[in-house]
C-alpha positions as CSV (number, residue, x, y, z in Angstrom):
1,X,0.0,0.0,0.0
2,X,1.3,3.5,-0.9
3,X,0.7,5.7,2.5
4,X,1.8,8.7,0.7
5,X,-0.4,8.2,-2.4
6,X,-3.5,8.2,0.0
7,X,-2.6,11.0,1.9
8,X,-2.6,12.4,-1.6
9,X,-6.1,11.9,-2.2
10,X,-7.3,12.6,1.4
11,X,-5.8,16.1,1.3
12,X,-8.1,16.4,-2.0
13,X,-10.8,15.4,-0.4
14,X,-10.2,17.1,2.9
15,X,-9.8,20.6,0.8
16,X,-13.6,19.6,-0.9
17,X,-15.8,19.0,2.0
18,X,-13.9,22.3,3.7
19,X,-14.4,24.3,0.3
20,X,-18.4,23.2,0.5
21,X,-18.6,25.2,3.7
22,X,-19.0,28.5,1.6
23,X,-22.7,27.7,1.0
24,X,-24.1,27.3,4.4
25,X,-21.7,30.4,5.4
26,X,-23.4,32.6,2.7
27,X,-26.7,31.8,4.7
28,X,-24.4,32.4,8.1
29,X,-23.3,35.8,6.4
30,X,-26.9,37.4,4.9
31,X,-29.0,36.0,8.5
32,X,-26.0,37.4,10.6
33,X,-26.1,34.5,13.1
34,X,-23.4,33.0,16.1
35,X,-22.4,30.1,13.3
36,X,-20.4,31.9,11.0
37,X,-16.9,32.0,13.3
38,X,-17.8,28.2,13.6
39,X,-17.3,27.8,9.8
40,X,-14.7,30.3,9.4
41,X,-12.8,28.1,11.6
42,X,-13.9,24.9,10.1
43,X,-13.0,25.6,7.0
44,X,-9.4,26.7,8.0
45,X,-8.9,23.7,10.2
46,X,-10.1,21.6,7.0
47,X,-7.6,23.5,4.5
48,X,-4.7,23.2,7.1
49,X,-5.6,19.3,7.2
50,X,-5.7,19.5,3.1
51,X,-2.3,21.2,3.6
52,X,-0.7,18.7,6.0
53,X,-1.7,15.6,3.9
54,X,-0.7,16.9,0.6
55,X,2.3,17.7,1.8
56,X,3.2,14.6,2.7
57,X,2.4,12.9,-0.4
58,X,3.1,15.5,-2.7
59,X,5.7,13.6,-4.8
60,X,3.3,10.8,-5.2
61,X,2.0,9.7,-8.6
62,X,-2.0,9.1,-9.6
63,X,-1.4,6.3,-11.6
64,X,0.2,4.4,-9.6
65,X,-2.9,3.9,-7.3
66,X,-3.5,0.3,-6.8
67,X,-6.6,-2.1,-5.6
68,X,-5.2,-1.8,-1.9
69,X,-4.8,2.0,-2.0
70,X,-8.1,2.3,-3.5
71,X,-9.8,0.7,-0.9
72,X,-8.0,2.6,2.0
73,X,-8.0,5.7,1.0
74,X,-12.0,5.6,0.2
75,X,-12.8,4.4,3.4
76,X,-10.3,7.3,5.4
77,X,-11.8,9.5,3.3
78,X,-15.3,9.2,4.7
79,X,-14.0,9.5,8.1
80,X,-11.9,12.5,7.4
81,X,-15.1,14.1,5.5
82,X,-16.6,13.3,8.9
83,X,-14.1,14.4,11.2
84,X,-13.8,17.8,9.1
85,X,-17.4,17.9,9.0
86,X,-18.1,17.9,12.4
87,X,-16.7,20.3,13.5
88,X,-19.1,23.6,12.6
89,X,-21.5,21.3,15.2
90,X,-18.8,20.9,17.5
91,X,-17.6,24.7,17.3
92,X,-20.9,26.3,17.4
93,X,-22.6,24.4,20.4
94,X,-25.0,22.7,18.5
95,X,-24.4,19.3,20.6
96,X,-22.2,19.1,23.7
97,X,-19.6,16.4,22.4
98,X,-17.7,15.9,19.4
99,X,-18.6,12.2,19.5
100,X,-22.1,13.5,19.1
101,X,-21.0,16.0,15.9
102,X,-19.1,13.3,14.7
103,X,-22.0,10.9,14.5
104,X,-24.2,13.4,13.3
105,X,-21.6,14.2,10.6
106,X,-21.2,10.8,9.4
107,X,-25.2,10.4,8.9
108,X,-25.0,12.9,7.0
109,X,-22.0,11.9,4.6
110,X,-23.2,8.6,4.4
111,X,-27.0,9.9,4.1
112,X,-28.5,7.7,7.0
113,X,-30.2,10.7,8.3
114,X,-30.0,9.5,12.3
115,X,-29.7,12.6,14.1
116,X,-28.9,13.2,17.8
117,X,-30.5,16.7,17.6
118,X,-33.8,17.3,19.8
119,X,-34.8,21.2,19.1
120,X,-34.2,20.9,15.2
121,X,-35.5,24.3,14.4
122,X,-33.6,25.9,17.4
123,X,-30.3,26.2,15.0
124,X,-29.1,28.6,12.5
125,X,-30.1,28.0,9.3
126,X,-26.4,28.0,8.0
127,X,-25.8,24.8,10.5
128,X,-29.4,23.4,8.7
129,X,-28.2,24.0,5.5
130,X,-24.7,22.5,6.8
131,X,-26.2,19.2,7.7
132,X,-28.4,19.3,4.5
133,X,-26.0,19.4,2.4
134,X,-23.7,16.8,3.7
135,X,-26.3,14.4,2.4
136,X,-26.3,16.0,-1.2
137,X,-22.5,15.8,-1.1
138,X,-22.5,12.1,0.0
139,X,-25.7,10.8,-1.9
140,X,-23.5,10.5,-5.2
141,X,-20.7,10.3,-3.1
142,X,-17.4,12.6,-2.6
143,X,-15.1,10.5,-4.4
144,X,-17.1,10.3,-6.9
145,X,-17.8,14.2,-7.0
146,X,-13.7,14.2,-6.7
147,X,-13.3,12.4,-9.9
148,X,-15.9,14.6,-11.4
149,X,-14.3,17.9,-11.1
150,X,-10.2,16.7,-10.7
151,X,-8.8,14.8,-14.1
152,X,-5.3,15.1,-13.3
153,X,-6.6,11.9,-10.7
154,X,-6.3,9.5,-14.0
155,X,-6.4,6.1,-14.7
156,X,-6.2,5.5,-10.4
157,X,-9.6,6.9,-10.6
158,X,-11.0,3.8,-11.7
159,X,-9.7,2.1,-8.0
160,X,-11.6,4.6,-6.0
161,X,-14.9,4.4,-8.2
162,X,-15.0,0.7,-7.7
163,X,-14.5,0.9,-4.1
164,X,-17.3,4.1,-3.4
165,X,-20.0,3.4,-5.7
166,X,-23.0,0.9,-4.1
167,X,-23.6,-2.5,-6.1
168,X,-22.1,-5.6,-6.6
169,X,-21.2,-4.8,-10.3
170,X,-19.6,-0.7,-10.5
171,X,-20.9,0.4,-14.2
172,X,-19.3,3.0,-15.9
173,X,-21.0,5.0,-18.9
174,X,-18.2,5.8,-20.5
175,X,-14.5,4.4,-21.0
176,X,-13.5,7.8,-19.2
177,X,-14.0,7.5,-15.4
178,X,-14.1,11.2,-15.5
179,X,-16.6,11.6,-18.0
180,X,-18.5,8.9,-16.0
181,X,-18.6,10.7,-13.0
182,X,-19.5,14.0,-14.5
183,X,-23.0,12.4,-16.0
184,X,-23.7,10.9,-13.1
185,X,-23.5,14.2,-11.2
186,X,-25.1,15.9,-14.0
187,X,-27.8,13.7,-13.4
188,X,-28.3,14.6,-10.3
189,X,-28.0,17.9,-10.2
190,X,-30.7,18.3,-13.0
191,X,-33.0,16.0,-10.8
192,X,-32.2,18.1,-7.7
193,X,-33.0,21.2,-9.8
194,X,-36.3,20.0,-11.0
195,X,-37.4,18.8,-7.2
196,X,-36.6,22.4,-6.1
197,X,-38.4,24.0,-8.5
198,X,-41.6,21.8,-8.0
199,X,-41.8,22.4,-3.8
200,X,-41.1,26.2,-4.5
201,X,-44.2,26.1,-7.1
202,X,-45.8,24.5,-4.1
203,X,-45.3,27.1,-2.0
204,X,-41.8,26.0,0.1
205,X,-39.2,28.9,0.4
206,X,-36.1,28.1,-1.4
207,X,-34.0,27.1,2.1
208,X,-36.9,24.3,2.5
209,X,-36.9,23.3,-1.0
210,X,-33.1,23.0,-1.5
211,X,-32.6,21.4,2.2
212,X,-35.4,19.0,1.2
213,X,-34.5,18.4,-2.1
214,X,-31.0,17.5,-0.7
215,X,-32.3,15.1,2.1
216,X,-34.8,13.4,-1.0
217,X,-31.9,13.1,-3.6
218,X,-29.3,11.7,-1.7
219,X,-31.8,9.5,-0.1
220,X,-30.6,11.1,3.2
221,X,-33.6,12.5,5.6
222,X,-32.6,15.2,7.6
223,X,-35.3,18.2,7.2
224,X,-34.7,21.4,9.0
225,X,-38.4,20.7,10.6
226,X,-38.4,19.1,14.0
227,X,-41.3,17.1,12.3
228,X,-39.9,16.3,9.3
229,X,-42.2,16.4,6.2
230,X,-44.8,16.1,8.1
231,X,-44.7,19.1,9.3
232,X,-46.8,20.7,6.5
233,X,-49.2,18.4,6.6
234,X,-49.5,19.1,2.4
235,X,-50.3,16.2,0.1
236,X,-48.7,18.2,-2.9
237,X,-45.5,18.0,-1.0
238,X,-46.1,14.3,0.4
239,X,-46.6,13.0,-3.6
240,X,-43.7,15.4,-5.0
241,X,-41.5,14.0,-2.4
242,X,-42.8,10.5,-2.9
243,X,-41.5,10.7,-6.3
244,X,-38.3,12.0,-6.2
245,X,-37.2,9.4,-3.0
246,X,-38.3,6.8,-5.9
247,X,-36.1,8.4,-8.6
248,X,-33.6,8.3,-6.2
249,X,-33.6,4.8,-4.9
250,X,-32.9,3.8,-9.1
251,X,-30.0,3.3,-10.8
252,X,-29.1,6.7,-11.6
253,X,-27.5,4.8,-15.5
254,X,-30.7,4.4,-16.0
255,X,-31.8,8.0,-15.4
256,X,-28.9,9.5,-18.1
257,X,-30.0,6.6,-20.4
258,X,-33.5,7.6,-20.4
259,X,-32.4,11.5,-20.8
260,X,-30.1,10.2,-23.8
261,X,-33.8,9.3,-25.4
262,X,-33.7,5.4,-24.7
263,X,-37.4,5.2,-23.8
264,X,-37.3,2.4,-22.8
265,X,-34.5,2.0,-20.3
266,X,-36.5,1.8,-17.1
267,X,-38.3,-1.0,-17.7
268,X,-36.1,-3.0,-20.2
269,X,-34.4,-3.0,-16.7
270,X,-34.8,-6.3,-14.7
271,X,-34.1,-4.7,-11.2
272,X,-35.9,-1.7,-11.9
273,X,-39.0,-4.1,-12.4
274,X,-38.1,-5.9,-9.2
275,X,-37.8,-2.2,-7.5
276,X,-41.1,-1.1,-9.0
277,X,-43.3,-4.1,-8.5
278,X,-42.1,-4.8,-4.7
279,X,-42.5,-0.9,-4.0
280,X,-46.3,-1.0,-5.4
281,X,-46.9,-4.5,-3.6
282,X,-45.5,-3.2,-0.6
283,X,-47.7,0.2,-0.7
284,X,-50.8,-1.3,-1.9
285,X,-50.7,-4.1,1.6
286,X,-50.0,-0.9,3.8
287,X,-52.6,1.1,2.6
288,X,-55.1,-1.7,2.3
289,X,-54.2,-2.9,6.5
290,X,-54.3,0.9,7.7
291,X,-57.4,1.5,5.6
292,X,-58.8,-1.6,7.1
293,X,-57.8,-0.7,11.0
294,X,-59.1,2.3,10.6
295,X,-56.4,4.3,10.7
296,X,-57.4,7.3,8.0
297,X,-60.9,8.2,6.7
298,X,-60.4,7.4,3.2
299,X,-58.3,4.7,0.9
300,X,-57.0,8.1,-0.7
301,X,-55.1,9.7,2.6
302,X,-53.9,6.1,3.7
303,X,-51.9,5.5,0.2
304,X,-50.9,8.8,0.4
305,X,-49.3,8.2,3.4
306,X,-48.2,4.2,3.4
307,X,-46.8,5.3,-0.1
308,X,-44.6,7.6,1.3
309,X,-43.4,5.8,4.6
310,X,-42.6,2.5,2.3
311,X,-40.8,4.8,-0.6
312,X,-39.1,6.4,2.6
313,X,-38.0,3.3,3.9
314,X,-37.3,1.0,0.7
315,X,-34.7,4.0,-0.4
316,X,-33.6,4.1,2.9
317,X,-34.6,7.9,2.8
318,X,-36.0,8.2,6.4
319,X,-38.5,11.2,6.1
320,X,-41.6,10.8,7.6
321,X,-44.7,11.9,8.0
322,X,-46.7,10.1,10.7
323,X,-46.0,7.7,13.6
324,X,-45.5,4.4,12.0
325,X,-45.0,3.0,15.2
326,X,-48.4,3.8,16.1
327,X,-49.3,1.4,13.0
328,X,-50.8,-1.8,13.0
329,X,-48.3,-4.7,13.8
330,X,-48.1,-6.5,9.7
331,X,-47.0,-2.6,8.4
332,X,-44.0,-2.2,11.3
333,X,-43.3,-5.7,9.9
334,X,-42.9,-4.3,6.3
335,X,-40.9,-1.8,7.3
336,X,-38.3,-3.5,8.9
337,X,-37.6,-5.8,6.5
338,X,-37.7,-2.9,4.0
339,X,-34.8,-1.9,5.8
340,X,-32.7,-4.8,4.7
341,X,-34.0,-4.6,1.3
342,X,-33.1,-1.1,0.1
343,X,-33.0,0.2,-3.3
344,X,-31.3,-0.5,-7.1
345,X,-27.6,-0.9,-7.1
346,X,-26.0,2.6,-8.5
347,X,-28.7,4.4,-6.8
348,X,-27.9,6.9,-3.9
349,X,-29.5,4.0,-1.7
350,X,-28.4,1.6,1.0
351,X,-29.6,-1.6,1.9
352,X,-28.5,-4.8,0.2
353,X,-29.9,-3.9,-2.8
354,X,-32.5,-5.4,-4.9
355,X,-30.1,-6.9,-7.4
356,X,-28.5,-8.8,-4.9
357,X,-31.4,-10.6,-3.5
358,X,-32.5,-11.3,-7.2
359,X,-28.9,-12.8,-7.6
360,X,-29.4,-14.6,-4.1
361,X,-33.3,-15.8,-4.7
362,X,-32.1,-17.3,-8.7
363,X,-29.1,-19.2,-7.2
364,X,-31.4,-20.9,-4.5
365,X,-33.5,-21.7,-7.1
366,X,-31.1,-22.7,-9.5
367,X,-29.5,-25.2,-6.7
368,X,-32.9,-26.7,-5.9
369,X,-33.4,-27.3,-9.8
370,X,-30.0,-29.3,-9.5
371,X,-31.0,-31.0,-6.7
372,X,-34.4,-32.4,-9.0
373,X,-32.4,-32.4,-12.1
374,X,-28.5,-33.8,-11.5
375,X,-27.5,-34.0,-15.1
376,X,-28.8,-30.4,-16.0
377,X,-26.9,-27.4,-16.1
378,X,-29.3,-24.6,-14.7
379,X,-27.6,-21.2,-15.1
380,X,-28.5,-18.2,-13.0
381,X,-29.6,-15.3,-15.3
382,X,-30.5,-11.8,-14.5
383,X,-31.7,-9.9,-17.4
384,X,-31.4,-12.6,-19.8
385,X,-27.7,-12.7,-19.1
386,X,-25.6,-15.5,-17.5
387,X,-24.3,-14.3,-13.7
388,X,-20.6,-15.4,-13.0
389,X,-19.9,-17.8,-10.8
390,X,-17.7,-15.2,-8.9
391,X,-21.0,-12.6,-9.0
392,X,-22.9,-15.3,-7.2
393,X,-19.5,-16.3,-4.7
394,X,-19.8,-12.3,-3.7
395,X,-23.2,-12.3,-3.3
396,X,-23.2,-14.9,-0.8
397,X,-20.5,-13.7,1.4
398,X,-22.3,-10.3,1.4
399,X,-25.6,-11.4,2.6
400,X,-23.6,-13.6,5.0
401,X,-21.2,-11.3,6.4
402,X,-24.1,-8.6,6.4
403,X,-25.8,-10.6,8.9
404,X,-23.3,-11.9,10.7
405,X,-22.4,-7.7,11.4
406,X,-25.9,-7.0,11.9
407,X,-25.8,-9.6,14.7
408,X,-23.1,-8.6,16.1
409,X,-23.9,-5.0,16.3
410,X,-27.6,-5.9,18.0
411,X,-25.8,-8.1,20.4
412,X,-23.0,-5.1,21.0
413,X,-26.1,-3.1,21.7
414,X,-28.0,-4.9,23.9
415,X,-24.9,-5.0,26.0
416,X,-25.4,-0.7,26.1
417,X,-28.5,-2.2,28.2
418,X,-31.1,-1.1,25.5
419,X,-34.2,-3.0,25.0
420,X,-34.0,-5.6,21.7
421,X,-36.6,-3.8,19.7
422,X,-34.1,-0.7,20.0
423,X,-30.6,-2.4,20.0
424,X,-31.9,-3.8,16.6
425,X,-33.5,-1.4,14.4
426,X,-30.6,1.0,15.5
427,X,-28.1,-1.4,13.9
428,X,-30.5,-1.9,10.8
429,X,-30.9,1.4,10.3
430,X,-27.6,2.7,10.4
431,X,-26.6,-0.5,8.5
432,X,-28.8,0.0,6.0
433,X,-28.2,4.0,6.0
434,X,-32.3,4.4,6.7
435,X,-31.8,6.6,9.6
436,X,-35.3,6.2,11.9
437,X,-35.9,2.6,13.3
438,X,-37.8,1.7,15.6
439,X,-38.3,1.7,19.4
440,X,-36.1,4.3,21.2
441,X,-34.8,5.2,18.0
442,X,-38.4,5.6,16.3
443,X,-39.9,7.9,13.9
444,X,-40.3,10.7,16.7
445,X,-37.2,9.7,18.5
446,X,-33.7,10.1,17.5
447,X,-30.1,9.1,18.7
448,X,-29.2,11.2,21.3
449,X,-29.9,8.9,24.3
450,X,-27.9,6.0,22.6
451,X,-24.3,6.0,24.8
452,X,-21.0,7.5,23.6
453,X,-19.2,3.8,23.1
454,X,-22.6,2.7,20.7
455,X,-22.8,6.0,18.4
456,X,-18.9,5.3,17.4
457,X,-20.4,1.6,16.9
458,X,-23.2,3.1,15.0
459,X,-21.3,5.8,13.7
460,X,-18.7,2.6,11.8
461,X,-22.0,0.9,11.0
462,X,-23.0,3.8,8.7
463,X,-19.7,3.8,6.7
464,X,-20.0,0.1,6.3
465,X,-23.4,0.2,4.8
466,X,-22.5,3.2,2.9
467,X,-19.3,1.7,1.1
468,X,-20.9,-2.0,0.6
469,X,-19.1,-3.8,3.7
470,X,-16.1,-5.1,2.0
471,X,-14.5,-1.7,1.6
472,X,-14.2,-1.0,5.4
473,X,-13.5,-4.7,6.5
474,X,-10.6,-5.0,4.2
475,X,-9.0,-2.7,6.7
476,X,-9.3,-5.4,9.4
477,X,-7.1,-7.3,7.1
478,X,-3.0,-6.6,7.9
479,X,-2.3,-7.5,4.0
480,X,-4.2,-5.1,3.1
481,X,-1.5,-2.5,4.9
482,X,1.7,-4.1,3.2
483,X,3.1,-3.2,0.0
């Protein structure tokens, strides 16, 4: 491994997230508020960190940035984006510890959207905006955004795309990483711009509709409301918002294939069908059980709102706008294993993704056809194509070793002396980067009880589920650390 080529690309990164504190400053600067020494000083700190790094690997070259290298520096660069990023939180008093601004950092990067902030609305909007946009930045991911805007990165580019961007197979649009990232971002941009536009038609100020927009996009969460979305109580914004989570939890080569004219990219898609037809199914049970309990007047306010808790939940968004936990017993159900589920591989989703537990349901099926039929030779095949015996082998070991951290983490909590209903939606929704869970970590709870010892817990679960597992367990690994 080449330290000084990593510190290379952490001082790049280090210098981006600090740079991306002149937007919430502006809104520091025109409302005059006690935040704007906090990012004056964050920023520095962040540029003298840039400085530092790049200092010491200054002489070292791009290209020769290998699998190993890829891997580490990704994974450090999400905790320095963290570390940096905590600190306007830290500085301005808006929580008491920097373990807590250090979680509260990290769900944003990695777009969980668990907060340990009670009075939401009590802070300046340049520390809203702050938090906001950490998601926006993270949704499409900063490496990513780094290879966008930096070309002298080069052909090591390719290393720190496959290690950052969610799914099981990294697809690139172009042969030119670059490139690549730029449409992706352009993408997203253009989505984000559209969003904005349709909650300000609606009658959301721009701070709402951009903070909004950047919580929706990046499948993040975080709303500068201390009750969320539902806050307006407005079906407009409910169905807009409903939307663009569902945009968001799809392959965003899909998106730049449709814009390209390809009409029919979506659904020529297998996993976008899988996406689409679980979401309805999903949507259509909840409404029909909350209809049927009860719980709203008419079938036309409870799909408005089961839509948008399962959308919320199966793109591991986290907005909400009522007290699922209040819910009858079979949609809490649907929920939580929503969690696990997530959305479409290259989507700004977490979760396992759909794609994988297409892979994982066709290979059971394929060994059980063996089992009937010895002689045959029964292929697994996702979108009419054959899936690689190596596809499958990683599959496996994700669903496995997801578990296996999943169990580990609830048992780790319980230990913290929370209840099992809390200990284990906490873990599966930091795992799974969905932010709200349920128990003392439900819809109208957040994090800030949870001890110091479990948020850094949480806080390592978040990157994990953000970068796919293997990318932060291959630190665990001392070969990864030699040459």
């Amino acid at each position: 491994m080449h330290l000084r080529l990593v510190s290379k690309v952490l001082s790049l990164l280090s210098a981006i997230v600090s740079l991306s504190m002149l937007w919430p400053l502006v809104w520091s600067l025109r409302d005059g508020t006690s935040d704007v020494r906090a990012f004056l000083l964050s920023i520095a700190f962040g540029l003298a960190l840039a400085f530092v790094l790049f200092a010491f690997g200054k002489n070292a070259d791009y290209d020769d940035l290998g699998v190993k290298d890829g891997f580490v520096a990704v994974s450090l660069a999400w905790v320095i984006a963290s570390a940096v990023g905590a600190m306007p939180y830290w500085l301005h008093g808006t929580v008491p510890t920097f373990t807590d601004a250090f979680f509260e950092a990290m769900s944003g990067f990695t777009t969980t959207g668990a907060s340990v902030l009670s009075d939401i609305e009590a802070n300046p909007r340049g520390i809203l905006f702050w938090r906001d946009l950490t998601h926006w930045l993270g949704g499409m991911g900063i490496i990513v955004l780094g290879l966008a805007i930096l070309p002298f990165i080069g052909v090591g580019g390719m290393q720190l795309y496959k290690a950052e961007v969610p799914g099981p197979i990294p697809e690139k649009m172009t042969p030119r990483i670059q490139q690549t990232a730029l449409y992706l971002w352009g993408v997203y941009v253009l989505l984000s711009a559209l969003q904005t536009t349709l909650l300000m038609l609606g009658g959301m100020n721009l701070f709402e509709s951009l903070t909004h927009t950047f919580g929706t996009m990046a499948t993040g969460g975080f709303s500068p409301l201390n009750k969320s979305i539902g806050q307006y109580n407005s079906a407009y914004f409910d169905w807009v918002i409903t939307v663009f989570m569902f945009l968001a939890g799809v392959n965003f080569v899909l998106h730049y294939r449709f814009l390209l004219g390809r009409w029919g990219a979506f659904w020529k898609d297998e996993e976008f069908r899988f996406y689409t037809m679980l979401t309805v199914f999903c949507t259509l049970t909840v409404t029909l059980v909350l209809r049927l309990h009860g719980k709203y007047d008419s079938f036309v306010d409870a799909l408005r709102f089961g839509a948008f808790q399962v959308v919320s939940i199966i793109t591991t968004t986290g907005y909400v706008t009522a007290d699922y936990e209040l819910w009858p017993a079979y949609t809490q159900f649907i929920l939580l294993l929503l969690m696990f589920v997530g959305a479409c591989a290259g989507s700004t989703g977490g979760g396992m993704k759909n794609l994988r537990l297409m892979v994982l349901a066709r290979h059971v099926r394929a060994e059980l056809s063996s089992i009937l039929h010895p002689k045959a030779i029964v292929q697994v095949r996702v979108g009419g194509k054959p899936v690689g015996r190596e596809i499958i082998a990683s599959v496996t070991s994700f669903f496995i070793l997801y578990i296996v951290i999943f169990t580990a983490g609830t048992l780790f909590m319980t230990i913290l002396d929370l209840d099992l209903v809390t200990a284990m939606s906490s873990v599966a929704a930091t795992l799974g980067n969905i932010g709200p869970g349920l128990g003392g970590v439900g819809p109208m709870q957040n994090y800030a009880a949870i001890p110091d010892s479990g948020k850094w817990v949480l806080s390592l679960f978040m990157m994990m589920g953000r970068l796919e597992l293997y990318t932060v367990v291959l630190l665990l690994l001392p070969e990864t650390w030699k040459r």
